[in-house]
PDB file of N, CA, C, O and CB in Angstrom:
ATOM      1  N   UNK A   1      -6.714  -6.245  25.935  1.00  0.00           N
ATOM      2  CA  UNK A   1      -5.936  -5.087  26.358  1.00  0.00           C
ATOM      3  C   UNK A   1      -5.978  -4.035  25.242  1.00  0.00           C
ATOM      4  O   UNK A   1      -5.767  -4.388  24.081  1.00  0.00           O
ATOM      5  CB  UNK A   1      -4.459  -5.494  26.696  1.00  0.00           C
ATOM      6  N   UNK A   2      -6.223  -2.847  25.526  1.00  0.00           N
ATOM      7  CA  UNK A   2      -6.583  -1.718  24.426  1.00  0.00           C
ATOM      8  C   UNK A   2      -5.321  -1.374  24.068  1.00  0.00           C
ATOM      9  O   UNK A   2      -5.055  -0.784  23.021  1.00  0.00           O
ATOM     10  CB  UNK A   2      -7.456  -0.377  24.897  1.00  0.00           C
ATOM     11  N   UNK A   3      -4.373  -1.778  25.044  1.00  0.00           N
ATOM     12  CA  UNK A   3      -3.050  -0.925  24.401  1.00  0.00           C
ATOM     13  C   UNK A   3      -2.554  -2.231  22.978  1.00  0.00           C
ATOM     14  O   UNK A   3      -1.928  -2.017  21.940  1.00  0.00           O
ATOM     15  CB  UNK A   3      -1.370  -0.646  26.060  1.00  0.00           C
ATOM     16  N   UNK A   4      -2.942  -3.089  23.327  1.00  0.00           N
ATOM     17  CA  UNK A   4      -2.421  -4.462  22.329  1.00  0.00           C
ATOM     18  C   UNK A   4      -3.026  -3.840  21.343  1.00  0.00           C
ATOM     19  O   UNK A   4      -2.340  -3.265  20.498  1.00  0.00           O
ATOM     20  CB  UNK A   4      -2.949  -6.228  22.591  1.00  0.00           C
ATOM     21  N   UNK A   5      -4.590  -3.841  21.258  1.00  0.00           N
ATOM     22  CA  UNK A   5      -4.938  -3.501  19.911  1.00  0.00           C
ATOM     23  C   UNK A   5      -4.730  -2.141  19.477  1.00  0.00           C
ATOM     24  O   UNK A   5      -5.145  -1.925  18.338  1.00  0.00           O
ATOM     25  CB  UNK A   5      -6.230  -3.792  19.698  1.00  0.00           C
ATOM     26  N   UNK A   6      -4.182  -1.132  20.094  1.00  0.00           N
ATOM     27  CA  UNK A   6      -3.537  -0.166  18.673  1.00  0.00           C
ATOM     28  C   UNK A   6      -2.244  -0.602  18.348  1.00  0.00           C
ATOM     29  O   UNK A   6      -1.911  -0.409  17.179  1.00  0.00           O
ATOM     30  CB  UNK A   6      -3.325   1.566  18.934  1.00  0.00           C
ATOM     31  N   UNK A   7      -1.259  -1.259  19.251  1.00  0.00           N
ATOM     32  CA  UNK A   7      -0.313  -1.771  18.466  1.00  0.00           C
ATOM     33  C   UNK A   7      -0.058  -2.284  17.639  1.00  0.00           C
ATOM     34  O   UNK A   7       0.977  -2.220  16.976  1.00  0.00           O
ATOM     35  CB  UNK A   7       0.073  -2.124  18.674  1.00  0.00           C
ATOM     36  N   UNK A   8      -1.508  -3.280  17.424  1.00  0.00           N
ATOM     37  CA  UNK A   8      -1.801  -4.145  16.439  1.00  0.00           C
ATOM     38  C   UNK A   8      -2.233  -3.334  15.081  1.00  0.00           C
ATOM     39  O   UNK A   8      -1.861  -3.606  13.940  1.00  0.00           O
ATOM     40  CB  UNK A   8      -2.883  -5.091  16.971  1.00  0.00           C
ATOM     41  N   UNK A   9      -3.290  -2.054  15.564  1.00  0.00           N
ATOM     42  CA  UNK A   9      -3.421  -1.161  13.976  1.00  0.00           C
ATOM     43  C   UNK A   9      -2.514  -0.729  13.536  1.00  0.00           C
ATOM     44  O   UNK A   9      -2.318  -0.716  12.321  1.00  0.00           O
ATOM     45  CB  UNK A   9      -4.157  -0.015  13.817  1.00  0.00           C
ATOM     46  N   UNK A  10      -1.430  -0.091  14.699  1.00  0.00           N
ATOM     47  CA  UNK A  10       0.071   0.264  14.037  1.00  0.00           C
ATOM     48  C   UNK A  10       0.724  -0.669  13.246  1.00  0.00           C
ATOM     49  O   UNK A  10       1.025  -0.321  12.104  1.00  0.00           O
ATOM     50  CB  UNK A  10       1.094   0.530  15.041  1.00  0.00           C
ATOM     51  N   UNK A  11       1.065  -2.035  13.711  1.00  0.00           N
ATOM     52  CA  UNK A  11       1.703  -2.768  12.919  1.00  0.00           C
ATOM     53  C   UNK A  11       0.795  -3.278  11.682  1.00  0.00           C
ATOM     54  O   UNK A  11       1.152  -4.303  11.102  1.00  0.00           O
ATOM     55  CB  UNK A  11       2.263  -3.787  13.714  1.00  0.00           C
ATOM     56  N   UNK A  12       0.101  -2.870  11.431  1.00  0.00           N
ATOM     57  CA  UNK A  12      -0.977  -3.183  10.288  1.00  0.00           C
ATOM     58  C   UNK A  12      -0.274  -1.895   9.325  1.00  0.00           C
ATOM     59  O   UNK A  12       0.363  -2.072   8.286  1.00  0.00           O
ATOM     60  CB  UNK A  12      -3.002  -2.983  10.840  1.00  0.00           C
ATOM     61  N   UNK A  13      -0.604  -0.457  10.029  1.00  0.00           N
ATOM     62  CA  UNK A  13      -0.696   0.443   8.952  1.00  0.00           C
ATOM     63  C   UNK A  13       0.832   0.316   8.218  1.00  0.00           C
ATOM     64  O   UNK A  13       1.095   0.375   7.017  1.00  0.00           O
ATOM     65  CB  UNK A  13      -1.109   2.021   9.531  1.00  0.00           C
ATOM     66  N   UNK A  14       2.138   0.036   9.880  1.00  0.00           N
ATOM     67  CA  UNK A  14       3.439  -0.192   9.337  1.00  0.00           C
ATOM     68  C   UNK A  14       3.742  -1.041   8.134  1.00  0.00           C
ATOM     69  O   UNK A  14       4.268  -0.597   7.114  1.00  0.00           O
ATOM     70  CB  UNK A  14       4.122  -0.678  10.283  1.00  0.00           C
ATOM     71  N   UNK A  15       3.356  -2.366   8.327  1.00  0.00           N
ATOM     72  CA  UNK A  15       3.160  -3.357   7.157  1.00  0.00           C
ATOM     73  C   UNK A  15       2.766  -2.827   5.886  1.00  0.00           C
ATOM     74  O   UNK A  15       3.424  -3.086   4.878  1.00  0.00           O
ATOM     75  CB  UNK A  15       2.166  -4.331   7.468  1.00  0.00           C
ATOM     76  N   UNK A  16       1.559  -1.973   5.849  1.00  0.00           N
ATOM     77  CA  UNK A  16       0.558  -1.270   4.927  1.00  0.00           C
ATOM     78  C   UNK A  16       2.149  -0.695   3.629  1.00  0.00           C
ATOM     79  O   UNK A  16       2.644  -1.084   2.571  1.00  0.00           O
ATOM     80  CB  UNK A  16      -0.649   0.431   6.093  1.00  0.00           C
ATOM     81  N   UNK A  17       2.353   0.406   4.646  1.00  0.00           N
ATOM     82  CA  UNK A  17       3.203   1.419   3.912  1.00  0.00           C
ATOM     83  C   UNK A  17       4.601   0.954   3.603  1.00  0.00           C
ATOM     84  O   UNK A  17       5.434   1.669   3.046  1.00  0.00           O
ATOM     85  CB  UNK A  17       3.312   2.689   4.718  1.00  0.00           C
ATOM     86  N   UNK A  18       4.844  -0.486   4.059  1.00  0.00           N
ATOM     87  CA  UNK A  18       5.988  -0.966   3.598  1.00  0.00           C
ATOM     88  C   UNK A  18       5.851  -2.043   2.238  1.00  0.00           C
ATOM     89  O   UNK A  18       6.774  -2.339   1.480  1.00  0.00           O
ATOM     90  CB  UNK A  18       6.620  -1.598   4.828  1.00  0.00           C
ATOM     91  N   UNK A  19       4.588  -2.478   2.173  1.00  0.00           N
ATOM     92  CA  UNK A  19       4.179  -3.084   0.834  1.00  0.00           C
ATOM     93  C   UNK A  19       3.972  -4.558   1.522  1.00  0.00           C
ATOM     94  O   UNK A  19       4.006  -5.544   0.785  1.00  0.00           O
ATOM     95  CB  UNK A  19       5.451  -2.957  -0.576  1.00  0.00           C
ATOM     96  N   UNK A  20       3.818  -4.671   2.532  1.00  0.00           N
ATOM     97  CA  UNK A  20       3.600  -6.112   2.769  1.00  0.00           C
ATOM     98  C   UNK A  20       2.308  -6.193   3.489  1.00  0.00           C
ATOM     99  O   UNK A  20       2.109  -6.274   4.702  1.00  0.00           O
ATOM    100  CB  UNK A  20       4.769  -6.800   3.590  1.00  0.00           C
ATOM    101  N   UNK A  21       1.303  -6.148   2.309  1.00  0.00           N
ATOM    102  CA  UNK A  21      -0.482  -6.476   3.049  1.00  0.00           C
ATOM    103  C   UNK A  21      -0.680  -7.601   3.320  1.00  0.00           C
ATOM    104  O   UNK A  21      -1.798  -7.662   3.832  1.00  0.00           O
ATOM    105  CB  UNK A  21      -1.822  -6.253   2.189  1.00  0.00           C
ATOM    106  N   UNK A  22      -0.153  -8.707   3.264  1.00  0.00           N
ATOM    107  CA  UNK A  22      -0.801 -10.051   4.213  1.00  0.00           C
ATOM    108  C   UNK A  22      -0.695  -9.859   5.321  1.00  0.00           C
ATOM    109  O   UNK A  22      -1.617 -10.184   6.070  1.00  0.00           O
ATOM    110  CB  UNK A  22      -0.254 -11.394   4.143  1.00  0.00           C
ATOM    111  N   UNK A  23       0.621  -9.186   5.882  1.00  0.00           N
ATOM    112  CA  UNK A  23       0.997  -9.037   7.178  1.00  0.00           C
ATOM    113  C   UNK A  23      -0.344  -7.698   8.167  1.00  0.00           C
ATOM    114  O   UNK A  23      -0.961  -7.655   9.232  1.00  0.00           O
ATOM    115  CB  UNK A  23       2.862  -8.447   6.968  1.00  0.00           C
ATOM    116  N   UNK A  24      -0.143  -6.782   6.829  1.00  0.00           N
ATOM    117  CA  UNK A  24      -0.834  -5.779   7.046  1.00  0.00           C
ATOM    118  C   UNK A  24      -2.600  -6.261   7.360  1.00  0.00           C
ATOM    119  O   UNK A  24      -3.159  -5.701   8.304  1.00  0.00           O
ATOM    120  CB  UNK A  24      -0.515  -4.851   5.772  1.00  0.00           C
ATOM    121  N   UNK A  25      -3.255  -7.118   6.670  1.00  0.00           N
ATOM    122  CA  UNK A  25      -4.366  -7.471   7.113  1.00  0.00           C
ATOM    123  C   UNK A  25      -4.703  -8.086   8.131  1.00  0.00           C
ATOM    124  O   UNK A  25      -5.716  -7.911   8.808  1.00  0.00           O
ATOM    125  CB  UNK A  25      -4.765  -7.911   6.484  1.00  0.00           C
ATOM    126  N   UNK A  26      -3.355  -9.285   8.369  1.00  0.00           N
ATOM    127  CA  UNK A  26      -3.622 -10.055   9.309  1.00  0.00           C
ATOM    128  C   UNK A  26      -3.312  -9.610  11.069  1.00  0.00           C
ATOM    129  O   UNK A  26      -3.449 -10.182  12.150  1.00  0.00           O
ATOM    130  CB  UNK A  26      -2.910 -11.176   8.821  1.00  0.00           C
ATOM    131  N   UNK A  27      -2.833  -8.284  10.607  1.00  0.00           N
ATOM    132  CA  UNK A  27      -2.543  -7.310  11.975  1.00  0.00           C
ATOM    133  C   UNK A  27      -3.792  -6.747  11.965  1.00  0.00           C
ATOM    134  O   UNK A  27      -4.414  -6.999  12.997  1.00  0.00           O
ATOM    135  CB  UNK A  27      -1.249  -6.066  11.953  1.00  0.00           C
ATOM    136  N   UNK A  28      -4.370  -6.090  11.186  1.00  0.00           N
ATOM    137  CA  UNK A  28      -5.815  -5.435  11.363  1.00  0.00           C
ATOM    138  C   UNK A  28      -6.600  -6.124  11.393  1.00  0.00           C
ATOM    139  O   UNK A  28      -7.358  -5.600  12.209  1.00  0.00           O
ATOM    140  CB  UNK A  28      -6.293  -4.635  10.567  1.00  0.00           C
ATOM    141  N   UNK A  29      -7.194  -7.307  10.979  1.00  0.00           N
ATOM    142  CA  UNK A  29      -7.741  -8.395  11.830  1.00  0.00           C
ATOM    143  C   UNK A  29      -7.796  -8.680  13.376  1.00  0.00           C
ATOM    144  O   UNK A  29      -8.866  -8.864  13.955  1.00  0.00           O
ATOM    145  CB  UNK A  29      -7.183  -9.324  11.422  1.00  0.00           C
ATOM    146  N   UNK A  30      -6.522  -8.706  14.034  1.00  0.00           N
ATOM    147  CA  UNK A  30      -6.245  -8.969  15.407  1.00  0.00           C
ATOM    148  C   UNK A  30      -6.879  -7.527  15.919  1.00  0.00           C
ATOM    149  O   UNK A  30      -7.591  -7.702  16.908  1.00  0.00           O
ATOM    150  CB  UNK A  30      -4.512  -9.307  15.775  1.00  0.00           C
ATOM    151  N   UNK A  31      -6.805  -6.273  15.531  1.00  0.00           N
ATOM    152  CA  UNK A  31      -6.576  -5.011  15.924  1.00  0.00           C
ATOM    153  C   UNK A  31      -8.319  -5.244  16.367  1.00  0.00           C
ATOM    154  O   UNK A  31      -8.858  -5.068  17.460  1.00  0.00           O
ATOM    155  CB  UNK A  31      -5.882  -3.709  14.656  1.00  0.00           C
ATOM    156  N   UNK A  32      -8.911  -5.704  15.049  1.00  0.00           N
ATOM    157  CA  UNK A  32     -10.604  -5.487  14.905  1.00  0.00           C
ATOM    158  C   UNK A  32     -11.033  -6.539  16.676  1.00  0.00           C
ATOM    159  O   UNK A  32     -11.541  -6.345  17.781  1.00  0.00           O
ATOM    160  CB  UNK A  32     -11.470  -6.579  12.773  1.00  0.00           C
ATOM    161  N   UNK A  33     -10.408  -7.599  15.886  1.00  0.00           N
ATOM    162  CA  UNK A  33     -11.193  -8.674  17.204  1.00  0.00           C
ATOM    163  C   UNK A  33     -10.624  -8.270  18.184  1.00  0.00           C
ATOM    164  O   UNK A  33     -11.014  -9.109  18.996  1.00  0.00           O
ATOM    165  CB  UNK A  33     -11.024 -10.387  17.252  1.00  0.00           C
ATOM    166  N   UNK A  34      -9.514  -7.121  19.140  1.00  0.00           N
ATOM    167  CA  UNK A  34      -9.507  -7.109  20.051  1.00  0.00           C
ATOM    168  C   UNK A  34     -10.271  -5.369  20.290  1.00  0.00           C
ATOM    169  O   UNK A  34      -9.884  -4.715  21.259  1.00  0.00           O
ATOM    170  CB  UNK A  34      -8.169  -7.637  20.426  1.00  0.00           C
ATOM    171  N   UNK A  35     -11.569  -4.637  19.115  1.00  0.00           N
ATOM    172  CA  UNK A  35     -12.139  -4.217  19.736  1.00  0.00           C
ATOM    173  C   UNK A  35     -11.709  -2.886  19.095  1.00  0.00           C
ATOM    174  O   UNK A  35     -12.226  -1.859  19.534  1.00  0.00           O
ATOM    175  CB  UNK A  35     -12.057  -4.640  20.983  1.00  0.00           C
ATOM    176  N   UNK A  36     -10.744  -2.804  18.022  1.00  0.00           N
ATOM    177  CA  UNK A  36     -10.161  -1.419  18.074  1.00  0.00           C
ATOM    178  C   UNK A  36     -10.989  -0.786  16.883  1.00  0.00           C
ATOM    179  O   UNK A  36     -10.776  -1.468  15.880  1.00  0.00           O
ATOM    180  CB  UNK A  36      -8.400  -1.354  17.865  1.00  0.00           C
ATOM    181  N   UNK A  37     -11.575  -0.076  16.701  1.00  0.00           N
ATOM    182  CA  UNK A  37     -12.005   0.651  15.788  1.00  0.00           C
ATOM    183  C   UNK A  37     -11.147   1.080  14.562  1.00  0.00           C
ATOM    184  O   UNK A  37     -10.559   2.162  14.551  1.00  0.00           O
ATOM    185  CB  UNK A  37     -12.422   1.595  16.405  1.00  0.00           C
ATOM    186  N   UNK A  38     -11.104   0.372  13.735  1.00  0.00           N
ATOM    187  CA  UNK A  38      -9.664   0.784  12.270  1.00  0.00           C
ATOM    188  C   UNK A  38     -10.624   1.864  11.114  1.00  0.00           C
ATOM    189  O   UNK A  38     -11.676   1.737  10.487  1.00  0.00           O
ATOM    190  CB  UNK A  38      -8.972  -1.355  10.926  1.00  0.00           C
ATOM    191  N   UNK A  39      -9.629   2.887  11.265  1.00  0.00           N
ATOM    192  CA  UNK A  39     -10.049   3.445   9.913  1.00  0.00           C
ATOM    193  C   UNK A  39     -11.418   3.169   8.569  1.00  0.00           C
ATOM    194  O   UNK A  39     -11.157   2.235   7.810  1.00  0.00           O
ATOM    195  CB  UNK A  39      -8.894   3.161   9.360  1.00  0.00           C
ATOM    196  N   UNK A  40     -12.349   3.687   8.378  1.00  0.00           N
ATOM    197  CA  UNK A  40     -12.950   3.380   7.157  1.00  0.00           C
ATOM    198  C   UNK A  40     -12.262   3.211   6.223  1.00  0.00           C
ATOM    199  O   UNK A  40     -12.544   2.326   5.415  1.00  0.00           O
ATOM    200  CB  UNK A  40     -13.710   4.113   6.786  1.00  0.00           C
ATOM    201  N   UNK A  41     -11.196   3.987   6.070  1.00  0.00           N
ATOM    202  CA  UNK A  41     -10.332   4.541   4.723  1.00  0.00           C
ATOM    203  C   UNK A  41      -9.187   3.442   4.476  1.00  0.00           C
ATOM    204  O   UNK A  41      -8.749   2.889   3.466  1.00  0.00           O
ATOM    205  CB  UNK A  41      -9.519   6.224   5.015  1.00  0.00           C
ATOM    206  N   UNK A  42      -8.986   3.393   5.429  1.00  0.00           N
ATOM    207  CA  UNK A  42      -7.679   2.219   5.961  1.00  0.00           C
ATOM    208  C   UNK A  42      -8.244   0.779   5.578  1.00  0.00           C
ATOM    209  O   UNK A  42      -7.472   0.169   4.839  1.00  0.00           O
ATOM    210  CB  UNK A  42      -7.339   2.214   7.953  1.00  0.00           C
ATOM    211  N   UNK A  43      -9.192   0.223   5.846  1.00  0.00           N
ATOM    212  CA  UNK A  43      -9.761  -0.769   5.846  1.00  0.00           C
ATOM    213  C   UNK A  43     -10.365  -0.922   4.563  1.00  0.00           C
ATOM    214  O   UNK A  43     -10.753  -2.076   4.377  1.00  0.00           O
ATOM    215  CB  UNK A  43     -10.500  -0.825   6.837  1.00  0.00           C
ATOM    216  N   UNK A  44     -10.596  -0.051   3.514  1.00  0.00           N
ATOM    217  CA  UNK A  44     -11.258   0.022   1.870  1.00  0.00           C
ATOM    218  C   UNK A  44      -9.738  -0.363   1.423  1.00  0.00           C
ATOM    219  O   UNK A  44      -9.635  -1.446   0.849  1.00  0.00           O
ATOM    220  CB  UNK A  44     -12.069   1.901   1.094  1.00  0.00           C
ATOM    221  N   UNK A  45      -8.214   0.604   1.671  1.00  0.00           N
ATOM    222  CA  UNK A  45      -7.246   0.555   0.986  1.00  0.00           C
ATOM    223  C   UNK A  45      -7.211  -1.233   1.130  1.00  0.00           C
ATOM    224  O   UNK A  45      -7.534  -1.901   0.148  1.00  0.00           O
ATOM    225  CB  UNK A  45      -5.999   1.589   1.527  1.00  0.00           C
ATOM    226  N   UNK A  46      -6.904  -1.730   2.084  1.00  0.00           N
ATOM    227  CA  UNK A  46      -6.771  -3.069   2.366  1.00  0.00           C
ATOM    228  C   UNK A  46      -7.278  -3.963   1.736  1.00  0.00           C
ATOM    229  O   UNK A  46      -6.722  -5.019   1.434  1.00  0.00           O
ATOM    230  CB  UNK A  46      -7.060  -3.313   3.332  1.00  0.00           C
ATOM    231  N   UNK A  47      -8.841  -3.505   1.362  1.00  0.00           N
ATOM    232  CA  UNK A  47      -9.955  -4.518   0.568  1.00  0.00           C
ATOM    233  C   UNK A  47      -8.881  -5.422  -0.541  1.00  0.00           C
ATOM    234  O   UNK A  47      -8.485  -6.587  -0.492  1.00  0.00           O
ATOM    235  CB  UNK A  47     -11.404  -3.388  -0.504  1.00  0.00           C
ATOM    236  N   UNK A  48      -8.681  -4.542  -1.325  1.00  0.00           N
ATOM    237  CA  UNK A  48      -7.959  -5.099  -2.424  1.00  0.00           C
ATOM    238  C   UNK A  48      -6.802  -6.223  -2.071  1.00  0.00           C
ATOM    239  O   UNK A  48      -6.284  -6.846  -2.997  1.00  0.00           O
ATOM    240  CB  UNK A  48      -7.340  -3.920  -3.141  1.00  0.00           C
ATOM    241  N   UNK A  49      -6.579  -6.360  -1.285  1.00  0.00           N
ATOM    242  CA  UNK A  49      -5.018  -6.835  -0.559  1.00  0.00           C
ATOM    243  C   UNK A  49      -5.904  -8.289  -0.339  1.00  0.00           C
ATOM    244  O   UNK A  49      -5.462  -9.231  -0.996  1.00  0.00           O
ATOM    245  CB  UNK A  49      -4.207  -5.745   1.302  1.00  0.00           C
ATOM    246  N   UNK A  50      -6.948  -8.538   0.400  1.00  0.00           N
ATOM    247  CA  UNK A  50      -7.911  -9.609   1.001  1.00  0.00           C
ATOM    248  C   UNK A  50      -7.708 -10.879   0.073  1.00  0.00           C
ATOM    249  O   UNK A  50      -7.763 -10.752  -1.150  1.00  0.00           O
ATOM    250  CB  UNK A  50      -9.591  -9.081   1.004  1.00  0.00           C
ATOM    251  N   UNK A  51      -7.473 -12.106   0.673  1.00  0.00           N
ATOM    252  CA  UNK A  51      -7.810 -13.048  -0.678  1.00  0.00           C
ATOM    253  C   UNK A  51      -8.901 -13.721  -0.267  1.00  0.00           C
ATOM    254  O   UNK A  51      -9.445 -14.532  -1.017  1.00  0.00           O
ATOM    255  CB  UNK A  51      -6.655 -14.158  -1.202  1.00  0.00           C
TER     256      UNK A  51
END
C-alpha cells in the first residue's frame, strides 16, 4: 500500500529529528521495501546511524 509506505518515511524522518535513529532507520527500511523512494540526502544523514 503506497499510502503505508510514506507513513513509514514520515515516521522515519519523525524519529530522525527527534534523535532516535534506530527507530528512524528501521522505519526507512520498511518505507524502502514497500517501494517508496527515500531521499538521497535523507538516507546519507542516516548512514552514520546504521550498525
Amino acid at each position: 500500500d503506497p499510502v503505508y509506505a510514506v507513513a513509514q518515511a514520515n515516521l522515519a524522518a519523525a524519529y530522525y529529528f527527534k534523535g532516535q535513529y534506530d527507530l528512524a532507520v528501521e522505519h526507512c527500511d520498511k518505507a524502502i521495501g514497500l517501494g517508496y523512494s527515500v531521499n538521497t540526502e535523507f538516507l546519507k544523514a542516516l548512514k552514520e546511524h546504521r550498525k
